[in-house]
N, C-alpha and C positions, 0 to 999 in steps of 0.2 A: 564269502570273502568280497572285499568292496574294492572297488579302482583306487588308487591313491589320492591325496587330497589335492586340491591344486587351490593356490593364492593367488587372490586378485586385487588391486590397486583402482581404489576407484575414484572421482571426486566428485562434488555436487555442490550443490548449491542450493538457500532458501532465503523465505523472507519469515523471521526468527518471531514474528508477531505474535502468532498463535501457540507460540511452542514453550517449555518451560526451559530452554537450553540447547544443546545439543545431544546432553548423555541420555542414556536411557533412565528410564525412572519406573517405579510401580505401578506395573497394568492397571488397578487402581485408581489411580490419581484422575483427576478432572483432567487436566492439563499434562500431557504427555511430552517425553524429549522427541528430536527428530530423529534418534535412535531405534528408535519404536517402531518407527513407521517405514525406516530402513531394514530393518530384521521382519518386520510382519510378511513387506511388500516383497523380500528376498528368500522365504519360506516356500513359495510359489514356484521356484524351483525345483521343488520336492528334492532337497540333500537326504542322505541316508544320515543323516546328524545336523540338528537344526546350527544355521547360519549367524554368528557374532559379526559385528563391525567393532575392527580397533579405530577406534576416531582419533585423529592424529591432535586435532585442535579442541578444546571445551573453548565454547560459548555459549554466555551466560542467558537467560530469559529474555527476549526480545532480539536478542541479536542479531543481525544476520551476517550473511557470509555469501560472497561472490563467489569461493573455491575453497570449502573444506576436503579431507581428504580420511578414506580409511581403507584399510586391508581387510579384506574376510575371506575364510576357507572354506571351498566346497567341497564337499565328496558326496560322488553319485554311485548307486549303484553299479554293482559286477558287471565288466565287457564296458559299461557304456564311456567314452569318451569326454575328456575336459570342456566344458561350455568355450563357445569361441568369446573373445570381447566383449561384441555387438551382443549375444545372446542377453549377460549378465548386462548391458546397458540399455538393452530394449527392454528386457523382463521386470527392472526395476520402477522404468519409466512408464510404465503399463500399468502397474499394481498400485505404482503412490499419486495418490490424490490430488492433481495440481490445482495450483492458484486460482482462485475465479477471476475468470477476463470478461471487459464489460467491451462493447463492440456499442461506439458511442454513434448518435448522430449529429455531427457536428456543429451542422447548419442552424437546427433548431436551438442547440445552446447559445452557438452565438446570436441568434437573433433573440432569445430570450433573457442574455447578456445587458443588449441593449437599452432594455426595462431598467437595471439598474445602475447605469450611467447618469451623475450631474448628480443634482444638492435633491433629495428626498429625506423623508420620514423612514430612519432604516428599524423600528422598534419591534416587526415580525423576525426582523436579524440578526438579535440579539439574546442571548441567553438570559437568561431572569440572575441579575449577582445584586451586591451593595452597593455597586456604582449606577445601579438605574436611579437611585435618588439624586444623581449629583448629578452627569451626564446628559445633555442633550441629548437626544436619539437621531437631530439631524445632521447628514453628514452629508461632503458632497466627494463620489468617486467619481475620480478624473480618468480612469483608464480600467479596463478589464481586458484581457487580451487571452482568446483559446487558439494554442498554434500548436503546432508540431515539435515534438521534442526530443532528444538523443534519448535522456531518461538512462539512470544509472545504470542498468541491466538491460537493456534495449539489446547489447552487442551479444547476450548470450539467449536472445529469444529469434533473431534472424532469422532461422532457418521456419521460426512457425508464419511467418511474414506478419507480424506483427506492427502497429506504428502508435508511437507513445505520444500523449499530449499533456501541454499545462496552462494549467490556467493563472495569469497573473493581475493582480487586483493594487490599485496606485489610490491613495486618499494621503488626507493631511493628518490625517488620526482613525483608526477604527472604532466599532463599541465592542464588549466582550464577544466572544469568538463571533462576531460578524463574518469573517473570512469563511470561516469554515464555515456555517451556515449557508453564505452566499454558496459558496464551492461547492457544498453536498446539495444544494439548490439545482444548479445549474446539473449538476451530474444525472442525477435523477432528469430532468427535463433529455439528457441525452441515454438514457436509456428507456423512455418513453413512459415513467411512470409518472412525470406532470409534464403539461404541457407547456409550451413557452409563455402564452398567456397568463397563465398560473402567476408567473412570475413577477410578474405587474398586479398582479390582486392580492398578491401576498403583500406587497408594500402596501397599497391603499387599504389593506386592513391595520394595517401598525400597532399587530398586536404579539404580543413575543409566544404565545399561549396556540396561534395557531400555524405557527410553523409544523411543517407533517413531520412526524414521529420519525424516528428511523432514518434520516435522512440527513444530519448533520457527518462531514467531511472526518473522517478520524486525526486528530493532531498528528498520524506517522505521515512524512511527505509533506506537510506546509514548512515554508523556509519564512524567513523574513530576509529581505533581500538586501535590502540597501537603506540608509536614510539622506535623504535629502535635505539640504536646507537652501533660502535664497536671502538676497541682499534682506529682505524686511525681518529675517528670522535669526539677523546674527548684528551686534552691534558695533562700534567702533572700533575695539578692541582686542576682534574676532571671536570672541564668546557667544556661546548661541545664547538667543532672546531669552527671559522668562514670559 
């Protein structure tokens, strides 16, 4: 005979990139829900009856979620006693695979930042499209800024002392994903797989072909912030220029 089942109310959180949703899906499948990985890592509990999550909320592929929520029932073995809270929130927290954290060094980005400030040749910075035929590849960035930042989920990583940063990039026009290129640039130079030098040889090659592999910035987290315009770019009328 087994102890009674006891219900627990949990919620969590993820960044929905990697996942096909929230529900569970076919063991099978390339691309798994966070479902999956919630009932795998919740099996580790050894129940006398494997463990379901009712997920209160479905979201979709990509999504994420600052505080989904679900209920699941455990039951343990004869004599033994209801897991306390913390148990069911430590045991999950142990089992599932967290996010990779990149632990940057600052200094070197922003001094390898500084490489690509003012009017260069940005053609190693640009992804090969249709608009290389038409495009200048000279640009000139006015501003790059790596600082400290709240960052959307920053408030729910506190207790690991964590500190978020962004990088913000100011020009009159960019070329195709320049940004991200620059960004995934500089990133890599703070986690030490190129050096800030690098950074400044990559321009003076200005060639789109030897940008390093692997290393462009993913579109999730680039915003476009703002546009600007000044007296020369808007005519009497207040229409902006052609």
């Amino acid at each position: 005979m087994s102890s009674p089942t006891t219900r627990y109310l949990v919620f969590f959180q993820y960044f929905g990139t990697k996942y096909s949703g929230v529900m569970e899906t076919l063991a099978d499948q390339s691309v798994l829900g966070v479902q999956n990985y919630l009932e795998r890592a919740a099996q580790n509990l050894r129940p006398v009856t494997p463990i379901k999550f009712y997920v209160s909320s479905r979201t979709d592929t990509g999504v994420h979620a600052l505080c989904n929520s679900a209920h699941l029932d455990v039951q343990r073995g004869v004599g033994k006693p209801p897991f306390p809270e913390s148990v069911i929130v430590s045991a999950l927290n142990y089992h599932l695979k967290p996010e990779p954290i990149s632990h940057l060094n600052v200094p070197a980005m922003q001094e390898a930042a500084g490489s690509l400030l003012g009017t260069h040749d940005f053609s190693t910075f640009r992804s090969v499209s249709s608009e290389k035929l038409f495009k200048s590849p000279i640009k000139t960035l006015a501003q790059v800024d790596i600082r400290p930042s709240s960052g959307f989920m920053s408030h729910h990583y506190e207790y690991r002392g964590l500190q978020f940063w962004e990088l913000e990039f100011k020009s009159r026009s960019f070329l195709y994903r320049q940004v991200r290129r620059m960004a995934g640039a500089l990133v890599a130079v703070g986690q030490g797989r190129l050096a800030p030098y690098h950074i400044k040889e990559l321009l003076e090659i200005r060639d789109s072909l030897a940008y390093p592999q692997n290393t462009m910035a993913p579109a999730a987290g680039l915003f476009l912030k703002s546009v600007e315009y000044d007296d020369a770019d808007v005519d009497t009328e207040g229409n902006a220029a052609k």
